[in-house]
N, CA, C and O of each residue as an XYZ file, in Angstrom:
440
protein
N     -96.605      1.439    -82.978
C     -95.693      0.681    -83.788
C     -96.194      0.541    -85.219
O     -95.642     -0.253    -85.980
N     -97.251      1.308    -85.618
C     -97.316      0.787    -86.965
C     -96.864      2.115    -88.154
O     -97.448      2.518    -89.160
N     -95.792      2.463    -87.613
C     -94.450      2.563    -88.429
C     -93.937      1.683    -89.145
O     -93.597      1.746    -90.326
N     -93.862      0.617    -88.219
C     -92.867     -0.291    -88.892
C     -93.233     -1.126    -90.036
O     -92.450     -1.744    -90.758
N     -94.779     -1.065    -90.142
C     -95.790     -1.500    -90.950
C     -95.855     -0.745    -92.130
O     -96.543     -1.104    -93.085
N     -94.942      0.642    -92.123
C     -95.541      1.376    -93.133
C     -94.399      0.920    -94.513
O     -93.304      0.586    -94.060
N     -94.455      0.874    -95.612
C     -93.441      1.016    -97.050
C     -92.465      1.941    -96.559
O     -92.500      3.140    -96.283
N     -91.245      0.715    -96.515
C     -89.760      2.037    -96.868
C     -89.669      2.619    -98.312
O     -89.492      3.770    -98.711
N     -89.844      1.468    -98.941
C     -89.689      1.660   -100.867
C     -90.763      0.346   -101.346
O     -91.339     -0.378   -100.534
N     -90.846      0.262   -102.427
C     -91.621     -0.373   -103.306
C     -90.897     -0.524   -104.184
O     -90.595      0.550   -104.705
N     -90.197     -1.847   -104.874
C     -89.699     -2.306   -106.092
C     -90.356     -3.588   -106.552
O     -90.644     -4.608   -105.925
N     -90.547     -3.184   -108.094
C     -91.327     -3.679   -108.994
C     -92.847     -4.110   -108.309
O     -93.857     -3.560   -108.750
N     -92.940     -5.045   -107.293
C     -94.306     -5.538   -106.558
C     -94.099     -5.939   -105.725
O     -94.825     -6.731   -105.124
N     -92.811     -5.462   -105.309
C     -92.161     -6.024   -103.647
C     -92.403     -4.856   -102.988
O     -92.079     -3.804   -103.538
N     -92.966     -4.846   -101.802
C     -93.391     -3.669   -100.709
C     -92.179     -4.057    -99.593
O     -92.095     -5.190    -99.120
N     -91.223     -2.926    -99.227
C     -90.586     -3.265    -98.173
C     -90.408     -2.310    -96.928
O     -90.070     -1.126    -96.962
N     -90.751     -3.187    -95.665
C     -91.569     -2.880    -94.696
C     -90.402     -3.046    -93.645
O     -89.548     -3.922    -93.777
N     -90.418     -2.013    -92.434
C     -88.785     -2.079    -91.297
C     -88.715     -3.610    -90.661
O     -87.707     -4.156    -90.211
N     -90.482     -4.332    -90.772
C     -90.723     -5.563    -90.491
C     -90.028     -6.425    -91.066
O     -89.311     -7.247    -90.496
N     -90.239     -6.265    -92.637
C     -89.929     -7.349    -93.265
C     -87.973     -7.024    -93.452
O     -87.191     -7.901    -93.819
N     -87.654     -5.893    -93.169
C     -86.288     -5.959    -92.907
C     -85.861     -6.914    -91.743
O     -85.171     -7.925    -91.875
N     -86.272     -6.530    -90.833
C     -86.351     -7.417    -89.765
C     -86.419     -9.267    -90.275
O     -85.630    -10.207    -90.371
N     -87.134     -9.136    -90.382
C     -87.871    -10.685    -90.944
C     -86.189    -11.577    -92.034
O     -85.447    -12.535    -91.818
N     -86.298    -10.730    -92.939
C     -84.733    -10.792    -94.094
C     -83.647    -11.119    -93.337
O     -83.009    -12.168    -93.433
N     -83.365     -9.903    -92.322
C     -81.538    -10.433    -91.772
C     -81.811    -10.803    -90.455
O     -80.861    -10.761    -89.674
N     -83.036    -11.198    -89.985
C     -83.368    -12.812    -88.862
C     -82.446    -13.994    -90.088
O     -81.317    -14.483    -90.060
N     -83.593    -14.091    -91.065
C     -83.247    -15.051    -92.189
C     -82.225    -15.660    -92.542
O     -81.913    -16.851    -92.507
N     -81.651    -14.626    -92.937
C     -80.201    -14.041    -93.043
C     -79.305    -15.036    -92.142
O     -78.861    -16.159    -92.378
N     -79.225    -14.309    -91.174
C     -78.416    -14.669    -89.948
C     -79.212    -16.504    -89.500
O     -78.360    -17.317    -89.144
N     -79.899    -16.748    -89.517
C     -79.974    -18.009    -89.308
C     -79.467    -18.876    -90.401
O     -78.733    -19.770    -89.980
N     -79.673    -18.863    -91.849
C     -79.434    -19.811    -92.902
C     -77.581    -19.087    -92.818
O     -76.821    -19.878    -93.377
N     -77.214    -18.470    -92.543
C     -75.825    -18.080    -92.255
C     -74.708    -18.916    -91.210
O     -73.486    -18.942    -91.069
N     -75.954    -19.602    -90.552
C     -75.104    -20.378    -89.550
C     -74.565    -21.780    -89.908
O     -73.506    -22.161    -89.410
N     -75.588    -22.911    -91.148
C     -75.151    -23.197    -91.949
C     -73.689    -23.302    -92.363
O     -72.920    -24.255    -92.237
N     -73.476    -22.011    -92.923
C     -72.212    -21.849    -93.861
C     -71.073    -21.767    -92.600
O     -69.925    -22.099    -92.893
N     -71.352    -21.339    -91.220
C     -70.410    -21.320    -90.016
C     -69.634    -22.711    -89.526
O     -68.519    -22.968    -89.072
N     -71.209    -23.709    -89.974
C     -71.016    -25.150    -89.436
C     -70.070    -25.604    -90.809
O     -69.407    -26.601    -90.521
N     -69.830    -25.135    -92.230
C     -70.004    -25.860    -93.088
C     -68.434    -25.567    -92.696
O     -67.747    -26.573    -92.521
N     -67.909    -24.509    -92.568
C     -66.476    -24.112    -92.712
C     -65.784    -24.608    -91.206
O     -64.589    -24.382    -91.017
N     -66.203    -24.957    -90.670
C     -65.513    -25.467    -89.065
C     -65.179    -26.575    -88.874
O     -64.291    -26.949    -88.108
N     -66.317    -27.650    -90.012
C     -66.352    -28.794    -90.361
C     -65.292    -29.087    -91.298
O     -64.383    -29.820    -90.909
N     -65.266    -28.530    -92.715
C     -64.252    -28.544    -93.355
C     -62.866    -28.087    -92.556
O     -61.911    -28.841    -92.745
N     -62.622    -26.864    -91.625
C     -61.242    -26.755    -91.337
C     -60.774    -28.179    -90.604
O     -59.835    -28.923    -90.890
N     -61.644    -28.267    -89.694
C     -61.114    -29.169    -88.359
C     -61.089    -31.418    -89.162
O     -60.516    -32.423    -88.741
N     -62.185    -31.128    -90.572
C     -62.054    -32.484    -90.992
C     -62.989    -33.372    -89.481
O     -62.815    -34.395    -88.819
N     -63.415    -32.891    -89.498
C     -65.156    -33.607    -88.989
C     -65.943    -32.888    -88.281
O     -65.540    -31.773    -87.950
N     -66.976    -33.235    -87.957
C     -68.653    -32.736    -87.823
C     -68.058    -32.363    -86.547
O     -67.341    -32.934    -85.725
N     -68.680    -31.034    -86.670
C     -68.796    -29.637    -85.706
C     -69.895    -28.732    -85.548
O     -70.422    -28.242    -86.547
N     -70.257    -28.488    -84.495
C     -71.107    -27.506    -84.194
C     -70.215    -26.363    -83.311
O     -69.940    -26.406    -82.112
N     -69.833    -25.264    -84.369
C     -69.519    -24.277    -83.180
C     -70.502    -23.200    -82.453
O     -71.463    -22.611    -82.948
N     -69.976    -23.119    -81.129
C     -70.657    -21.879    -80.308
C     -71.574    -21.332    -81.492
O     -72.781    -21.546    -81.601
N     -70.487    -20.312    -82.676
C     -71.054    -19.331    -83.104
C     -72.613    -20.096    -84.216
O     -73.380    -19.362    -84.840
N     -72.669    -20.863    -84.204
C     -73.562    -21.504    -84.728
C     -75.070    -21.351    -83.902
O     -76.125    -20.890    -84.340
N     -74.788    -21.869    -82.650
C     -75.995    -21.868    -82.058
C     -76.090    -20.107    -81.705
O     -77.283    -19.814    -81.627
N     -75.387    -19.142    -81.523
C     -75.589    -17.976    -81.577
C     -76.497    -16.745    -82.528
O     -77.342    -15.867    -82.354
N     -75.546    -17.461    -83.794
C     -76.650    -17.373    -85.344
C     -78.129    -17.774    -84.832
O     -79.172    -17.120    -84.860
N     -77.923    -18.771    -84.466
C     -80.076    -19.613    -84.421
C     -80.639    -18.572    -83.397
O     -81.712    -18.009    -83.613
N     -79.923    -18.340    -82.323
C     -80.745    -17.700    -81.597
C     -81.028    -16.179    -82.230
O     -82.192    -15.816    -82.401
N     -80.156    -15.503    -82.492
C     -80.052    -14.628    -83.020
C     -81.412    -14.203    -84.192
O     -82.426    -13.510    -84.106
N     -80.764    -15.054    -85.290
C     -82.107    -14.889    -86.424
C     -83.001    -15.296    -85.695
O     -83.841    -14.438    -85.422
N     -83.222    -16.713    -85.077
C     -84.526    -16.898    -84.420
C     -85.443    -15.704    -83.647
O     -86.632    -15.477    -83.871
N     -84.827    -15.207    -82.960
C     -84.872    -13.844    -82.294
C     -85.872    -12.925    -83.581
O     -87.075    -12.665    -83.624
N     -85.150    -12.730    -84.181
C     -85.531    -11.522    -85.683
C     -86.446    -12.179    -86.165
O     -87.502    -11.585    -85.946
N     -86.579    -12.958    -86.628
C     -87.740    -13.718    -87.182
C     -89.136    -13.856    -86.774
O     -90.155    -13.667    -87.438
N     -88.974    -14.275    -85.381
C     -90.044    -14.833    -84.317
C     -90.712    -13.382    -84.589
O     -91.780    -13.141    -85.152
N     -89.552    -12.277    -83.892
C     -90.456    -10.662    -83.863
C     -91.142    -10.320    -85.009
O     -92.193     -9.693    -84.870
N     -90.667    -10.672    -86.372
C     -91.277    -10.236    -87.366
C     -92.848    -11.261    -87.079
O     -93.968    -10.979    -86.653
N     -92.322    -12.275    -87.473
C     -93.743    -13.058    -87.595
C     -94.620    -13.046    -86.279
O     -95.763    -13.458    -86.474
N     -94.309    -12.628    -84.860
C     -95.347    -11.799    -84.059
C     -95.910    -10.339    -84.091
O     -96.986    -10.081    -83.552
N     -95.158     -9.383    -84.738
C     -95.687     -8.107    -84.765
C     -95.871     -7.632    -86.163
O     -96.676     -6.745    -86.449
N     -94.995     -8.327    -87.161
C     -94.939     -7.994    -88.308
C     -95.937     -8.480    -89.001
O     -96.762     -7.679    -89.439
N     -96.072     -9.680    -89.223
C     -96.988    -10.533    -89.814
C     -98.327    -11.223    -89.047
O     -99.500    -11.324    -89.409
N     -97.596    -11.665    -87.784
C     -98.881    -12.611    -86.973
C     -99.918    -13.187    -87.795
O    -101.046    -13.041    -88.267
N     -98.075    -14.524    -87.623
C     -98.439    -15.432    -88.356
C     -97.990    -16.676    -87.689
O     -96.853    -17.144    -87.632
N     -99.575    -17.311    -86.987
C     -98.888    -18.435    -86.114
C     -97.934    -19.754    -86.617
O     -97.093    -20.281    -85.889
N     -98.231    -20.169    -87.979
C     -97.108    -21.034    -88.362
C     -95.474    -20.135    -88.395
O     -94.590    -20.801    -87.856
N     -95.175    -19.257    -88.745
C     -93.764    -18.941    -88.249
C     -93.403    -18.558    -87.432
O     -92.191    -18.443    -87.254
N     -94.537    -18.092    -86.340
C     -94.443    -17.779    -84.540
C     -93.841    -19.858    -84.404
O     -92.681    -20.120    -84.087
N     -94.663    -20.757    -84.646
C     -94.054    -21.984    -83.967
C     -92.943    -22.633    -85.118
O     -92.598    -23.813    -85.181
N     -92.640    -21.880    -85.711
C     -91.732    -22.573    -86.883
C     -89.799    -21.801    -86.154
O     -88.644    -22.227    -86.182
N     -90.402    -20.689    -85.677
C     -89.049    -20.199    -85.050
C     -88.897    -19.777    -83.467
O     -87.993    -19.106    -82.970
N     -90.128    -20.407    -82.768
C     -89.825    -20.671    -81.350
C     -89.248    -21.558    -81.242
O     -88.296    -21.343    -80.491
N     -89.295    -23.048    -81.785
C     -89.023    -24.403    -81.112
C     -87.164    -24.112    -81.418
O     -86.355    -24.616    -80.640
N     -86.748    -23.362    -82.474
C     -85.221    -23.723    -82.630
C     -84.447    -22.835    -81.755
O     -83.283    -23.059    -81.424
N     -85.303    -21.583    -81.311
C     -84.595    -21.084    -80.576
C     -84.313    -21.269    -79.072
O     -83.394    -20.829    -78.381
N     -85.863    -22.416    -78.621
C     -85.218    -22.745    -77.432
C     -84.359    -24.377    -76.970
O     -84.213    -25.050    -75.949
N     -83.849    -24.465    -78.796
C     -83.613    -25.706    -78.662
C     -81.702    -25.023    -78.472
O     -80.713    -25.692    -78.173
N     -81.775    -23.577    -78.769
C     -80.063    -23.422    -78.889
C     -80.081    -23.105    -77.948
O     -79.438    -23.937    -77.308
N     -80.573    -22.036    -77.041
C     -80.361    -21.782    -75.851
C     -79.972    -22.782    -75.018
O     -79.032    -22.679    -74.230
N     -80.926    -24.131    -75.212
C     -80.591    -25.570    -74.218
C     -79.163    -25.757    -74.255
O     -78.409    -25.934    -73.298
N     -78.789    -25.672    -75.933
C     -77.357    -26.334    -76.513
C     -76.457    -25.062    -75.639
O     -75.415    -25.369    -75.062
N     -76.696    -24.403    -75.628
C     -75.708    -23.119    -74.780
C     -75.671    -23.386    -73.533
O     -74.599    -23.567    -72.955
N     -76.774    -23.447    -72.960
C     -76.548    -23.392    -71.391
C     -75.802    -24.594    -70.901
O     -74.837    -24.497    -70.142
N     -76.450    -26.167    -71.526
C     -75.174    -27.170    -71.386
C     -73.936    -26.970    -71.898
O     -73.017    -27.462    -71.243
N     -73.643    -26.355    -72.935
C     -72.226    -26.249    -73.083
C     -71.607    -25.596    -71.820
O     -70.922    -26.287    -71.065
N     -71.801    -24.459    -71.604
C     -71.551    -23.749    -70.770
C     -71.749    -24.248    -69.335
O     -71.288    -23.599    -68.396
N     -72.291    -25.162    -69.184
C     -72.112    -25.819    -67.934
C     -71.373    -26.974    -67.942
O     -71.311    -27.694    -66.946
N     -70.813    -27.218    -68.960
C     -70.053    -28.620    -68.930
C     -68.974    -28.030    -69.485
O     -68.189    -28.888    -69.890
N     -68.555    -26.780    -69.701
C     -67.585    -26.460    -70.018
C     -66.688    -25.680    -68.423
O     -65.463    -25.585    -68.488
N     -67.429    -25.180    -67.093
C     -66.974    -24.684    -66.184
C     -66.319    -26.287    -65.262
O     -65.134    -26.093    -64.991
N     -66.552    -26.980    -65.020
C     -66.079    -27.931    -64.497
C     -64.654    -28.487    -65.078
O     -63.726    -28.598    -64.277
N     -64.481    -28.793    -66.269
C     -63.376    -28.725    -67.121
C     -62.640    -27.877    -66.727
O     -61.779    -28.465    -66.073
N     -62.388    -26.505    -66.725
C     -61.890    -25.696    -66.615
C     -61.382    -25.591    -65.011
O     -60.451    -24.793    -64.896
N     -61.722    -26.113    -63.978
C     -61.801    -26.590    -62.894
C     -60.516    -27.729    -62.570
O     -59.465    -27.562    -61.951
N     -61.022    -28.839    -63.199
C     -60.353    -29.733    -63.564
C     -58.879    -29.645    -63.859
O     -58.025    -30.218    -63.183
N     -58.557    -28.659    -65.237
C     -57.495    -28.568    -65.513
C     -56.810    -27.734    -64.246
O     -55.664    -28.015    -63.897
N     -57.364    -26.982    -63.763
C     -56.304    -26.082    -63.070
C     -55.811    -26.935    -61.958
O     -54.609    -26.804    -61.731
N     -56.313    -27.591    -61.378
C     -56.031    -28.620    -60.433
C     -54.867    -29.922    -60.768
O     -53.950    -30.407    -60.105
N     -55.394    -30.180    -62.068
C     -53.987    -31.042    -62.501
C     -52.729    -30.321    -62.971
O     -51.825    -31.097    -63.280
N     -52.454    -29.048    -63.099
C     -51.683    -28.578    -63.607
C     -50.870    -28.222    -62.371
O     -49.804    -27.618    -62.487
């Protein structure tokens, strides 16, 4: 793997590495989720967390974590982007379990 270690290009004194691509649209995609919550909130006129929100976290979290374990190994952003990603997964799996019973529910009253 230390390909991925090697310079794609070099601009001005920035070295860029398939890692640190990696590392960027983790980034990316997490501070992106943000702008998911910001617009769901504004449509609906109050505080929202959608699905695609916690998807984003896991997601970049995902990209990130890998960079800063293989790319960098660098234990402050190894524990800076474990704890959020298994804090969305939690938020998923309860949704998703409190969302099958509902669904249950309705068909029965209908």
């Amino acid at each position: 793997m230390s390909f991925m270690n090697e310079a794609l290009f070099t601009y001005q004194h920035l070295t860029v590495t398939p890692w640190k691509m990696i590392g960027w649209v983790g980034t990316l995609l997490f501070t992106a989720r943000w702008f998911v919550q910001l617009y769901a909130t504004k449509r609906l006129k109050r505080v929202v967390m959608p699905m695609t929100f916690w998807y984003l976290s896991i997601i970049g979290s995902v990209m990130t974590l890998g960079y800063f374990i293989w790319g960098k190994n660098d234990s402050v952003g190894i524990i800076q982007n474990a704890f959020p990603m298994f804090v969305s997964l939690y938020n998923i799996f309860v949704h998703t379990r409190h969302q099958q019973p509902e669904a249950a529910d309705s068909r029965r009253l209908g």
